[in-house]
N, C-alpha and C positions, 0 to 999 in steps of 0.2 A: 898550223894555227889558222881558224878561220877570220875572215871582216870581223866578225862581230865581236870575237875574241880581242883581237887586234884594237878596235877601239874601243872596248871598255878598258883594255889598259893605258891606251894613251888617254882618254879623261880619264883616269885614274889620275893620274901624274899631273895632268895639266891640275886638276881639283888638290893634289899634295901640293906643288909648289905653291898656288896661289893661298892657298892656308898658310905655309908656313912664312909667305910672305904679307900675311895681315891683310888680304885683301877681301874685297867682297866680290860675289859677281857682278854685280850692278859695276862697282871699281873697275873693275879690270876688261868689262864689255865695251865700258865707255871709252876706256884708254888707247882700247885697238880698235874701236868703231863697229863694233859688233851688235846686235839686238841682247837681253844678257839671257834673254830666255833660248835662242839659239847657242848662247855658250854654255847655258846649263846643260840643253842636248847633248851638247857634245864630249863634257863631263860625265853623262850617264852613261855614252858611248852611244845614244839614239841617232845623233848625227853627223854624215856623211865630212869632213870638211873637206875643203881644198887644202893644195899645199901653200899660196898665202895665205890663208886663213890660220895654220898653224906655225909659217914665222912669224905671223902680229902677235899672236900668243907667245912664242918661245919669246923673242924681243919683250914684250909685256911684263915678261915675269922675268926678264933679266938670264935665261939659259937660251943656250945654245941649240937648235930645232932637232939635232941628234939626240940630246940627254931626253925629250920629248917621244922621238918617232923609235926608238930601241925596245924593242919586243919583252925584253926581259921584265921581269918585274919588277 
């Protein structure tokens, strides 16, 4: 699987749990200190994150940064 592949599935996941968790971007950008248009990036998979960048997220949204970072779909 290529990067690109790669993070369009993990924003996949990050954009699933924050739905399922009622949140909004703006919500949950603010929560973890993010700009929320860089978390929208990251969502589409346009943006590169760091790996703290994606435990403020996992933390954020209450999962564990594996249920996150696992390739599967």
């Amino acid at each position: 699987m290529d990067a690109a592949t790669y993070k369009t599935i993990i924003g996949g996941k990050i954009r699933a749990a924050r739905r399922a968790n009622g949140m909004s971007v703006e919500k949950l950008a603010l929560m973890i200190g993010v700009n929320r248009n860089y978390l929208r990036n990251i969502e589409l998979g346009r943006a590169n994150p760091t790996l703290d960048i994606i435990m403020k997220i996992a933390d954020g949204l209450g999962l564990a940064i594996w249920e996150l970072m696992s390739p599967d779909k």
